[in-house]
C-alpha positions, 0 to 999 in steps of 0.5 A: 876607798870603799871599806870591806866587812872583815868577814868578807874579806876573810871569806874571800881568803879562806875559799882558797885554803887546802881542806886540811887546813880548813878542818883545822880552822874549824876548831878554833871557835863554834862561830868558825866551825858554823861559818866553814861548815855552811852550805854558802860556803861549801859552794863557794869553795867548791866553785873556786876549787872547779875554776882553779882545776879548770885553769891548770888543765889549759 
């Protein structure tokens, strides 16, 4: 079994949060406020959020 970094893991779990609750993430330290207001995680986010719309329309 392969060990996965916890950030990664954290990533993964945090691109499918509700914005709200992501703004309020932000707030619990400065590394967290760096990491959700990246630009790497806005994409990956906005690409989740596109797939999973996508989904519900069919």
């Amino acid at each position: 079994m392969v060990d996965l970094p916890f950030e990664l893991i954290l990533f993964q779990i945090l691109i499918k949060i509700d914005t709200k609750s992501i703004h309020r993430f932000k707030l619990v330290s400065k590394q967290w406020r760096d990491g959700l207001s990246s630009s790497e995680f806005a994409l990956k986010r906005g690409c989740y959020v596109e797939d999973y719309l996508e989904m519900l329309q069919e």
